[in-house]
C-alpha positions as CSV (number, residue, x, y, z in Angstrom):
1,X,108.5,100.1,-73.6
2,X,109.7,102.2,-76.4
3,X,113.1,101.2,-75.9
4,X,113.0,98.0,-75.6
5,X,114.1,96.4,-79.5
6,X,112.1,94.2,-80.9
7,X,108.7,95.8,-79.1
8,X,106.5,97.5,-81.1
9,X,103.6,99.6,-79.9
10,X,100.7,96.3,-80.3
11,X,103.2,94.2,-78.4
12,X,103.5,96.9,-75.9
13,X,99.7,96.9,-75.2
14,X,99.5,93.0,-75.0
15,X,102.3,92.9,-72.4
16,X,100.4,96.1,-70.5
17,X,97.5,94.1,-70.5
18,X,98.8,91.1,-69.3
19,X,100.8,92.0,-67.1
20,X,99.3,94.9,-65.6
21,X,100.9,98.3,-64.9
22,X,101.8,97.3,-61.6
23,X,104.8,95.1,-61.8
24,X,105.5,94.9,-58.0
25,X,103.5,91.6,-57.9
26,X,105.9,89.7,-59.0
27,X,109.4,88.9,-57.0
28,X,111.7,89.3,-60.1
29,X,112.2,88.8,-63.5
30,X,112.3,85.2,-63.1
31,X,108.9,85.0,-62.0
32,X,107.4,87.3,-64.3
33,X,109.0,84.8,-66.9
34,X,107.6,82.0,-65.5
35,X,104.4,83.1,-65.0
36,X,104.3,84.6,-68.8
37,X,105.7,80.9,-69.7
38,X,109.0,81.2,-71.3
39,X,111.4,79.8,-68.9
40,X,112.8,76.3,-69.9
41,X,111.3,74.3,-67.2
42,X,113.5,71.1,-66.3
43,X,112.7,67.2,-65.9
44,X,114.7,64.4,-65.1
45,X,113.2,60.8,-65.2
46,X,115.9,57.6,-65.3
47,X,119.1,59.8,-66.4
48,X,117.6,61.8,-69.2
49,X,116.8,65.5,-68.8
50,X,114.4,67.2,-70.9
51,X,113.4,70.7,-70.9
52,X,110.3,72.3,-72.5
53,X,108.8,75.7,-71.9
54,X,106.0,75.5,-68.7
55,X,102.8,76.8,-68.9
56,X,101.3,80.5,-68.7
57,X,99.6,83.2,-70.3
58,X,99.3,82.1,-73.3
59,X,99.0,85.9,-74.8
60,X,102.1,87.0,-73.5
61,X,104.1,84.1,-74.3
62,X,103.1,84.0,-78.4
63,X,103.8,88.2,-78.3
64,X,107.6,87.5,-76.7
65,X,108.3,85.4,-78.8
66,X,107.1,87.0,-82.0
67,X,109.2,90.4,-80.9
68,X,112.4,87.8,-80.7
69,X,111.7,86.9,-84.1
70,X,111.6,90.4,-85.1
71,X,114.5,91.6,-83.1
72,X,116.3,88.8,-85.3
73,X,114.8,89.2,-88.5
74,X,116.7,93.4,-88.3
């Protein structure tokens, strides 16, 4: 996880310990997003469409997006 930007050796540990080591368990990327709860979800009621982030583990999702806000802030 060293080369990912924006990851620094604490976020490293919180996605390791969320997610597990084992990443087989999920399908793809998609799902591991959705389960860590940053994928847009969508909802359309009488012709408006919303979208709002779903719900997941709540750890993983606060630590993604605090290593987009530093991969910005560089």
């Amino acid at each position: 996880m060293d080369g990912i930007p924006g990851v620094n050796k604490a976020a490293a540990a919180t996605f390791i310990a969320g997610m597990g080591v084992n990443l087989t368990v999920f399908k793809s990327a998609k799902h591991l997003a959705s389960w860590a709860g940053v994928n847009p979800g969508n909802y359309e009621s009488a012709g408006k469409k919303t979208s709002k982030t779903t719900q997941g583990n709540k750890a993983l999702k606060t630590m993604a997006v605090e290593c987009t806000r530093n991969l910005k802030a560089k």
